[in-house]
N, C-alpha and C positions, 0 to 999 in steps of 0.2 A: 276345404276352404271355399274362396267365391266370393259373392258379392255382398253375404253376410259379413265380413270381418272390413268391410268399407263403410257401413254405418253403425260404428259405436259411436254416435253421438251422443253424449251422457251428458241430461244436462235440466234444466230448474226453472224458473218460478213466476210469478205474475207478471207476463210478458206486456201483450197492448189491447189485453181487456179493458172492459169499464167496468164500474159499480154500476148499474143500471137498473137495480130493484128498489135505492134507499132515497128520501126526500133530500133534499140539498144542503137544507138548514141539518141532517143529521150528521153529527162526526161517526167515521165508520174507521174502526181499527182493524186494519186490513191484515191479514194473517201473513207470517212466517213462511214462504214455500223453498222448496228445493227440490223438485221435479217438473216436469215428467222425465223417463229415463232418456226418450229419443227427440223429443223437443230442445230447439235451442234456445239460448240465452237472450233477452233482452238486446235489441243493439242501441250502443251507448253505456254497457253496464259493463263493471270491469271485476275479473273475478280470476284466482287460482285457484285450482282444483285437482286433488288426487282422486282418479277413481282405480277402481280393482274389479278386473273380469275375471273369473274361472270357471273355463266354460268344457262341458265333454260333449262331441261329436259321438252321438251312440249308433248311430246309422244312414240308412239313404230311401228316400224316397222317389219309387220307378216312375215311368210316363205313365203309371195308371194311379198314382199318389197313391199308393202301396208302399207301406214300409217295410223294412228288411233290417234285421240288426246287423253289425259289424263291429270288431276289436274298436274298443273307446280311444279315443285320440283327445287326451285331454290337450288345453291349452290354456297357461295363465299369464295375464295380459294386464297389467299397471299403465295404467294411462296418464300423462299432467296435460292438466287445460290449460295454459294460459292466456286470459284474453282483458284486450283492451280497449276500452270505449274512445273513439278517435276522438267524436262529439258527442251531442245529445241525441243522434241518430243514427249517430253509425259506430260499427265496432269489425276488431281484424282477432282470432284465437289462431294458435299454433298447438299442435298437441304431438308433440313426439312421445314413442311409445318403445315398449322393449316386449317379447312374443319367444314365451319359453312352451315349447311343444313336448306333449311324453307320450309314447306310445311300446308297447312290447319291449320294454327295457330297453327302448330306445328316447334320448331326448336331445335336445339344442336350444340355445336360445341365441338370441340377436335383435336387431332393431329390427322394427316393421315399419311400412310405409308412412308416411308423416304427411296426415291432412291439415288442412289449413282452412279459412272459410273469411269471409268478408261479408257482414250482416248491415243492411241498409232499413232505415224503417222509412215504407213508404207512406204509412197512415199512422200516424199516433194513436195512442190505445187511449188518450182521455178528449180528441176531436169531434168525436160523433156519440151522442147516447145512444144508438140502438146498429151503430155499423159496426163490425170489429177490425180489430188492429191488422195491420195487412204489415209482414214482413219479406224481404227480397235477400235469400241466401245467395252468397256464390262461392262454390266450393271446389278447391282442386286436391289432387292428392298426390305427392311427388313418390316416386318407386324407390324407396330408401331400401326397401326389405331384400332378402336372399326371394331367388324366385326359380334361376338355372343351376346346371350343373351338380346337380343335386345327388346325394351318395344314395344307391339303392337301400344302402343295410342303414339307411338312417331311420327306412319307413314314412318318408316327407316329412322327419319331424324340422328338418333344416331348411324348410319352404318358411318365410314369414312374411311374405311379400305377394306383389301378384304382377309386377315389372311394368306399368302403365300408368302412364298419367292421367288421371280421371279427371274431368269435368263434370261438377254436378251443380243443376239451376232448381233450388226450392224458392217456394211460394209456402208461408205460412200465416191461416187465418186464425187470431183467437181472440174471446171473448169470457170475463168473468163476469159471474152470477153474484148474485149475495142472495142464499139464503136463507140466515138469519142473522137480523142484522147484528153488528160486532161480533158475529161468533162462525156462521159458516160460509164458507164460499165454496161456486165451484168454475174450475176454470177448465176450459175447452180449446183443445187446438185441431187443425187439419192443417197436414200439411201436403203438400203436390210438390213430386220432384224430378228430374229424367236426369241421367246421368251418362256419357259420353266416357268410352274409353279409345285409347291409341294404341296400335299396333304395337308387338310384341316378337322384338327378336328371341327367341328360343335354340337351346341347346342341350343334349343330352335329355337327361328326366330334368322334369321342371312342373310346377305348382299344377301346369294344365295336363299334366300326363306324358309322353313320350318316354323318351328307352335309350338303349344303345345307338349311337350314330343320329339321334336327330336333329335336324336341322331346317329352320324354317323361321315361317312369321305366321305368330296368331294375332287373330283379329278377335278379342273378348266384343261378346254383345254388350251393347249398348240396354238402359233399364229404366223402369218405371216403376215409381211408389208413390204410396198413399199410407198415412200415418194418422190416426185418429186418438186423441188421447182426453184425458181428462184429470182434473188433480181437487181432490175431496178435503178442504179442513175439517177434522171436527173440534178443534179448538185451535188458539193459537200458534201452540206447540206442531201437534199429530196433524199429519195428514195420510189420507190414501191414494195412491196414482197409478195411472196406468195407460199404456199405449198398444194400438192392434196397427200390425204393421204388414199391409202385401207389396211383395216385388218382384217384380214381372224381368226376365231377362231373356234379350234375345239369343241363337244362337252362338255358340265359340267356332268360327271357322278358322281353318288352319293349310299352309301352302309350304310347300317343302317335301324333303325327307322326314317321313315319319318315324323311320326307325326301328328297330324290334327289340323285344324283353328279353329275357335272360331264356324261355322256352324257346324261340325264335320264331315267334307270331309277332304280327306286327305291333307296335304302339298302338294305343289310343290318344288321341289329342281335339279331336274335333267332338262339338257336344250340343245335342239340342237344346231351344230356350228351355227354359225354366223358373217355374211358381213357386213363392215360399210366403205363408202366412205365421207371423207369429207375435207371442203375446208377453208381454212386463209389468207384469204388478210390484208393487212395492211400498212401503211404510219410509214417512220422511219424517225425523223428528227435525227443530230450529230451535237451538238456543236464545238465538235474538234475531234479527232483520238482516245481519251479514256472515252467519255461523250456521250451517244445516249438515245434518248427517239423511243420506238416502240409502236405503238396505232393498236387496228386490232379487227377482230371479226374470230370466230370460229365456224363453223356449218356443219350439216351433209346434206348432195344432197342425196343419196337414203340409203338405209339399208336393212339388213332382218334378225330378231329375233336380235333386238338390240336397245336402245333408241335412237330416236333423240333428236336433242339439239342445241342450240345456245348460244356462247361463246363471251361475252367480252374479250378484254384482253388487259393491258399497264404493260408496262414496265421499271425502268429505269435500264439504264445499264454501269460499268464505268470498266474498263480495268486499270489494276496498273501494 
């Protein structure tokens, strides 16, 4: 688990770029999108959305970003978006979710944490011809999921939570290209985000480790990302998209009784920061301007003290 399973952000299309290559007097018939995977939505734009994750945890990455394989922990994860444009500049999404875990003939499922988000647009995407769109996320995340008390012989597949209220502040800059005119665009995002978690009562085994008898408060680190993406039409329909994504976590400290394992050594619960880079290509076809389908995969390129994993993921996606 960790700080990966707090940005599935799945989400779409010509945010608060400009046309900025074509003469005025040109009509430009602006393409169809439904991406990037981890870019959000237009605020002001109102949309439902089914997505699907199915992702396997194949291993771990040591403090030398050294990988090590380990028993696959798959997890399949249906997402619904739904969000609402309050105005022409601002929008609120709610996205409850359900977090079915398999591992060694072990599985569970249950609801997982339930983020929310409130998107502000500070700069309009058609104000400036050569500035781009500036957008203000604010994102919380309520602890809806299972996180404590957790059965050994489940193998953490009954963890689907992480018991902390998250605070997360993005900043995202984008800008669309045209080029050629009526036929290709390309549209650019960065986004800068830090995220804030709160303390955590613990007991027993639980998401972050511990054992018999633990009892305590953890403190999850607090994180920093950076999100760079890009989304290719090559026609109306097709596009190509994609986002590189690193996040920087500080350490997990932890205060209490630790506890001991079934050997009678102690728990583990406290953990240093940790690095994870990773990448989403995908293929977005659009029926028309409020209908897109996105197909894609999600995986990690390097790490250190953090799981690697490999993510399916499709979406469908419709704008009202």
């Amino acid at each position: 688990m960790g700080i990966r399973f707090l940005k599935k952000k799945v989400f779409l299309f010509l945010t608060f770029g400009v046309l900025s290559a074509a003469p005025p007097q040109q009509e430009i018939l602006a393409p169809w999108l439904t991406g990037p995977l981890l870019q959000g939505i237009p605020a002001g734009a109102s949309t439902v959305s089914l997505y699907f994750f199915a992702t396997a945890n194949t291993g771990f990455y040591n403090e030398k970003w050294h990988f090590s394989k380990q028993p696959i922990f798959y997890s399949i994860n249906p997402e619904l978006f739904a969000v609402f444009g309050l105005n022409s500049w601002m929008g609120f999404q709610i996205i409850p979710q359900l977090v079915w875990n398999i591992t060694q003939n072990q599985s569970s499922i249950n609801f997982g944490d339930l983020p929310t988000e409130l998107d502000i647009q500070l700069v309009d995407k058609c104000r400036f011809v050569y500035f781009p769109g500036v957008k203000l996320s604010l994102l919380e995340t309520f602890p809806t999921g299972i996180y404590q008390d957790l059965k050994p012989s489940k193998l953490g597949t009954d963890a689907t939570g992480l018991g902390t209220f998250i605070t997360e502040i993005d900043l995202t800059f984008n800008k669309t290209w045209l080029i050629k005119p009526q036929e290709h665009f390309l549209n650019t995002f960065i986004t800068l985000g830090y995220g804030l978690n709160t303390p955590v009562d613990v007991r027993g085994f639980n998401v972050y480790g511990g054992g018999y008898g633990t009892e305590g408060t953890v403190r999850p680190g607090n994180y920093f990302l950076i999100i760079f993406s890009f989304e290719y039409s090559f026609n109306k329909q097709w596009a190509f998209t994609m986002d590189t994504e690193y996040i920087y976590t500080n350490k997990i400290r932890f205060s209490g009784d630790v506890g001991v394992l079934a050997s009678g050594e102690p728990a583990v619960i406290a953990f240093p920061s940790a690095e994870q880079i990773s990448f989403t290509p995908a293929i977005e076809y659009n029926f028309n301007d409020s209908l897109g389908l996105l197909a894609g995969v999600w995986f990690t390129a390097w790490g250190r003290n953090t799981t690697a994993f490999i993510s399916g993921s499709f979406n469908l996606n419709y704008f009202y």
